[in-house]
N, C-alpha and C positions, 0 to 999 in steps of 0.2 A: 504494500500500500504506500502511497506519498505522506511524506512528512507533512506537507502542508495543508491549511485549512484557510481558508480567506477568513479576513478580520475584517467589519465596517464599522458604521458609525450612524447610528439611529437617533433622532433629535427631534422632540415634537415640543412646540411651545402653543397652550391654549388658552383663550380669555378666559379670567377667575369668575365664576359667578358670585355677585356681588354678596348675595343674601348666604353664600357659604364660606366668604373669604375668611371669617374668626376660626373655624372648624377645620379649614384647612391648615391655616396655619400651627391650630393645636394638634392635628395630626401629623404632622411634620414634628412637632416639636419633642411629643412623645413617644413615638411610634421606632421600635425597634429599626434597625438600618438594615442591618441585616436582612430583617422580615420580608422587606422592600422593595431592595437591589440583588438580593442572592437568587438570581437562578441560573440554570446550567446556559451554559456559553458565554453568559457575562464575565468581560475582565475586570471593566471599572464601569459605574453608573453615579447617576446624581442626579438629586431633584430641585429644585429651589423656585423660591417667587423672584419673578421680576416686579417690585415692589413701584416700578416707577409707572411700568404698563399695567399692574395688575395681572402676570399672565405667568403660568405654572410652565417650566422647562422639567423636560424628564429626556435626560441624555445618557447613551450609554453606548459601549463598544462589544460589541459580541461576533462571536462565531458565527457563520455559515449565511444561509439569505436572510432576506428580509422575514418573509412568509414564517422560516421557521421562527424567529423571534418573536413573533406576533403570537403563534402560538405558546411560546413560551410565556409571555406575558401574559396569555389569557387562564393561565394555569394557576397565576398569581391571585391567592385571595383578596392581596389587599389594595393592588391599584385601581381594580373598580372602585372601590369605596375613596382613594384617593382622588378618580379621573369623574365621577360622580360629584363633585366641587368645581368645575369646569362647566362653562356652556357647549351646548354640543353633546355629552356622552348621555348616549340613551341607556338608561338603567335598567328600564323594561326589558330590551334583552339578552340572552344569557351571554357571558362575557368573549365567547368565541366569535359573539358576532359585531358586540356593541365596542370592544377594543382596533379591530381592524379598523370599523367606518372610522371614529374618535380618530385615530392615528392618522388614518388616510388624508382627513381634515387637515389635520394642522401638522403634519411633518414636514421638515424644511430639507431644504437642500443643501448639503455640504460641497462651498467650492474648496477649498484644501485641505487635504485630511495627511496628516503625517504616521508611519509606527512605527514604533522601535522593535519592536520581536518580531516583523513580517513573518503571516504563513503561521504562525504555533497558535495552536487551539487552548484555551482554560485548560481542557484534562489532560494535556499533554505537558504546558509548564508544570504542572501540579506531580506529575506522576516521576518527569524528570528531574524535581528538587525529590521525591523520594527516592528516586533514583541515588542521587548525590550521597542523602543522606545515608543510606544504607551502605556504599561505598567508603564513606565517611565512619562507621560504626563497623566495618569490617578493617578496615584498616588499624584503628584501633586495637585490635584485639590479636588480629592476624600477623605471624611473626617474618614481614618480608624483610625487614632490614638486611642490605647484604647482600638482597637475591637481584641475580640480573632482570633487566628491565622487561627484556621479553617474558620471562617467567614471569613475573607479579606481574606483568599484563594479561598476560590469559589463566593466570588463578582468580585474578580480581571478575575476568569476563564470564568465567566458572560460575562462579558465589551470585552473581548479579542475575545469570540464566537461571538460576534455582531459586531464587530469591524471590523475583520478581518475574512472575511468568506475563504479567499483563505487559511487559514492556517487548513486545513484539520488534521484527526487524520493520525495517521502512524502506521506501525508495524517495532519495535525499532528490528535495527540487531546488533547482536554481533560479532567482531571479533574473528578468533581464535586468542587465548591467550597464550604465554609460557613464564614466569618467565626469564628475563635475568642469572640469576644463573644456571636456569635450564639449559637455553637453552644452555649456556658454557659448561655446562658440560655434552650434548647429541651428541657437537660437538666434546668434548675430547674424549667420549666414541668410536666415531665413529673412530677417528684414532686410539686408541687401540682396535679396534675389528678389522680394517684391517691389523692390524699387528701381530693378534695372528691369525686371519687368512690366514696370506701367512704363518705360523710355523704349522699352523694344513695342509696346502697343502703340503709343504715341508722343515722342516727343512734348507736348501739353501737357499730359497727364503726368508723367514723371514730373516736370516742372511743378504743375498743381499739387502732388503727392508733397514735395520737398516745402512747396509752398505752406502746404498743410500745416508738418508736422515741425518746421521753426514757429509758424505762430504759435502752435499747441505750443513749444518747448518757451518761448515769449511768455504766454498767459500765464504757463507755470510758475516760472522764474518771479511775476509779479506776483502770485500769490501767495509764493513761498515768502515774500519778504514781508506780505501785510497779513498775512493770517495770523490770527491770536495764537499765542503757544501759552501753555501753565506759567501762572507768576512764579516768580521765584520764592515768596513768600505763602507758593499754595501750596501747604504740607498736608495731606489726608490724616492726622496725627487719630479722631477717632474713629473713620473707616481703617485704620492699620491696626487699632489696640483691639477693635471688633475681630477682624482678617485675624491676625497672630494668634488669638486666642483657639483658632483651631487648625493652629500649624504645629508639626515637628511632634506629632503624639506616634508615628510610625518612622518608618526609614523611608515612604514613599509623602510627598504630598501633591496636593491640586489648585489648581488657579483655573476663579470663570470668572470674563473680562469681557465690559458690556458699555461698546462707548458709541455715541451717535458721529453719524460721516459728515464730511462737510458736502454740501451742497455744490450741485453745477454737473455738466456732462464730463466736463474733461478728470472732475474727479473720480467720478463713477469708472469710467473707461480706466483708468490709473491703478483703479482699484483693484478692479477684477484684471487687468492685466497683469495685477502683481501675484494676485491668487491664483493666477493661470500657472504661471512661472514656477512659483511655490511647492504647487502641487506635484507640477510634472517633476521637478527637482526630485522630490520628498518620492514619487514612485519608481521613478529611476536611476537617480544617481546617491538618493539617502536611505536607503532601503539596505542596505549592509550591519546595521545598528546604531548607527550616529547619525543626527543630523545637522550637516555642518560642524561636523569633529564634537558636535554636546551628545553623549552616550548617556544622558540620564534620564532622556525623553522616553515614555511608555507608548504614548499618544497624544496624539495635538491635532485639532481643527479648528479651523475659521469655517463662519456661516455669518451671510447676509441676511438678516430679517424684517419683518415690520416694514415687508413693503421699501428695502430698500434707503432704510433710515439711519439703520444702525450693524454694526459689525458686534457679532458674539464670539469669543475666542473661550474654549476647553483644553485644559491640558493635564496631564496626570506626569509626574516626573517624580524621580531620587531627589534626596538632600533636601537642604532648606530653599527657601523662596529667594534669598538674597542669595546664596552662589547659581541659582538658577538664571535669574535675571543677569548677575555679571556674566554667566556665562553666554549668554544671548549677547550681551554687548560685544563681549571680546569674540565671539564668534561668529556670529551669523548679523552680525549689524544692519547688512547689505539686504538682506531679507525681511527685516522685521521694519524698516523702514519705506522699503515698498511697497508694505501693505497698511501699516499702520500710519505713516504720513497723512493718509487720507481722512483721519479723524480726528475731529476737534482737539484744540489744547495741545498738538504734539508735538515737542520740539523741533524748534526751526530744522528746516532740510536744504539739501542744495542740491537741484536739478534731479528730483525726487528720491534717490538711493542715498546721497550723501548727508552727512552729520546726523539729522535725525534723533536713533535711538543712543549713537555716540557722545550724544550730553547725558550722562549717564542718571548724574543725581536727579535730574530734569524725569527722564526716564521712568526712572524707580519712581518715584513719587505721582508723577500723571498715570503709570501702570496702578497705585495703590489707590487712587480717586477714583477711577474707570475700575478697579474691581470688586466683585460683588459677592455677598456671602451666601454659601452653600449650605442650603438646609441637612441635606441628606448626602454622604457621601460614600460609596463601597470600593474595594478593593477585594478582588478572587484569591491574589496572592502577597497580602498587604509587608510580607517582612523578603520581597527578592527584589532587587535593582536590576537591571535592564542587563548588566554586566553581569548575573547572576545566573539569569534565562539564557543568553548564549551562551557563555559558560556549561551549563549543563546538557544544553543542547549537543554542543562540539564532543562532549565527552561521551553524549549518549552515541552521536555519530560515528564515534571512537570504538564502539563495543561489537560492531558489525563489521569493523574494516580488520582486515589481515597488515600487521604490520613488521616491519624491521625492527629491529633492535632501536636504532637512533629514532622511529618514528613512534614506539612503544617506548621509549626516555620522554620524547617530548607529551605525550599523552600525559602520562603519569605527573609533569608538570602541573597539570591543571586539577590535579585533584586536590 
């Protein structure tokens, strides 16, 4: 069988019915998380009010299609009674049927979705950190010290076959693959091959094309320099003391980021041209486990909502918020100001990719005012970092290969 399992990204946001919005909120408040968010194929999920719209988000990354997560959720005792707080879900009928329509309604479209594990299903991380561990507790106990490497490579592949019989062989799938350099430069390619082709269609039009896109670069340039950016004296000090108080309780946390765009076509087009980019990046060339050299990412999406108003960003990562964000600065700058330039309050940029998210204090602080707190939060596998899951993966990949001596040394590295 293939190792792999596609992963997506399901996101429905629905208007609060007014006359239940108290009920909601005290079900959120008390209501097990677990109860909530745990069902099979979910990695991470989250509920929360958009307090500003009044409107319930239930976002989550799961296994396999759509269909079958619907059914999964309709298995759930308790989000009807949740999705029953909303306009729209019809209660009258039974949940197989009143879930799908409910969803159908109001699910939105992801234009960039990032992962860091690509391809590995819930039961598989899961089965591969028992993997580890069992590995991990035989080691312990089992007297290899001393023994050549080949040998305590297939004594350790012995114990692990008897051991665990659920962990069956696989057929290892590859991503396609394209070099971030490359990939820059098939995207530059591409706008000068539209451009020599509107002058091989008609001299005019290449002219009109070129004409185009300085006024576009023109309009930008002037907006870049009068757009409001955050004062510097705008600190979110109690949206951050709120935010913190439900950070760093695991080794994973999460950030949901909810800011209104600036207005105009040539932002709009800016926008999604940056989300275009993004994406393809994140399926093709960050699809190894890092994106943009940050290995601590789970999953990350951007989604347009509300008509086009406002940008929602989900993200589940390692470590705390603050080496998350420097790492965003020092890494992917280029990126997060592509797409994030386009909404309000965000520090000044130059010719949209440059400075930006680069003022870093600037940054952090207009991220802490545009983010929003999360009522309900889950985690499948809330104590493994990204580093953790390949890791175990590689090694599971390990127990099926025939190896040499020096390739059975470096295996054994990684235990």
């Amino acid at each position: 069988m293939s190792a792999f399992t596609d992963q997506r990204a399901l996101t429905l946001i629905a208007p609060i019915d007014p006359n239940h919005q108290q009920a909601l909120e005290q079900l959120l408040l008390t209501t097990d998380y677990k109860s909530l968010m745990s069902m099979p194929g979910v990695h991470f999920g989250r509920l929360l009010i958009l307090h500003k719209t009044q409107q319930l988000v239930y976002a989550v990354n799961h296994d396999g299609t759509y269909e079958s997560h619907l059914a999964v959720m309709a298995k759930n005792p308790l989000l009807p009674t949740v999705f029953a707080c909303c306009q729209g879900y019809q209660s009258t009928l039974p949940p197989e049927q009143a879930i799908p329509h409910f969803v159908g309604q109001y699910r939105q479209k992801v234009q960039a979705f990032y992962r860091g594990h690509r391809g590995l299903s819930v039961d598989q991380i899961l089965l591969e950190q028992e993997m580890y561990e069992e590995i991990q507790s035989h080691l312990d106990k089992a007297g290899y010290v001393g023994l050549p490497p080949l040998e305590a490579c297939q004594a350790i592949k012995k114990h692990i076959r008897s051991q665990l019989p659920a962990l069956q062989p696989f057929q290892a799938y590859r991503l396609p693959y394209i070099k971030p350099t490359l990939m820059r430069g098939l995207l530059i390619g591409l706008v000068l091959l539209i451009i020599v082709g509107a002058f091989l269609i008609h001299t005019w039009l290449g002219i009109a094309l070129i004409a185009i896109l300085l006024l576009a670069v023109g309009g930008l340039r002037w907006k870049e320099t009068h757009d409001p950016i955050l004062a510097d004296n705008d600190i979110p000090m109690g949206n951050t003391t709120q935010l913190m108080s439900q950070e760093d309780f695991i080794s994973q946390n999460q950030m949901t980021h909810y800011v209104p765009l600036k207005p105009g076509i040539l932002r709009t087009l800016l926008l999604r041209t940056g989300l275009f980019l993004v994406n393809i990046l994140a399926r093709y060339s960050f699809n190894q486990g890092s994106l943009s050299d940050i290995s601590s990412i789970h999953f990350a999406r951007w989604q347009i909502i509300n008509h086009g108003k406002e940008l929602l960003f989900f993200s589940n990562f390692d470590g705390t918020w603050e080496n998350y964000l420097s790492d965003f600065v020092d890494r992917a700058c280029i990126g997060l100001t592509l797409i994030w330039s386009n909404t309000i309050e965000f520090p000044r940029t130059v010719f949209w990719a440059g400075a930006g998210a680069a003022d870093e204090e600037r940054f952090k602080n207009w991220t802490r005012k545009y983010q929003v707190k999360t009522d309900i939060w889950y985690s499948a596998y809330k104590n493994l970092t990204v580093k953790n899951i390949i890791r175990n993966h590689q090694i599971r990949m390990g127990l099926q290969q025939d190896f040499n001596a020096s390739q059975a040394a470096a295996w054994l590295k990684m235990l």
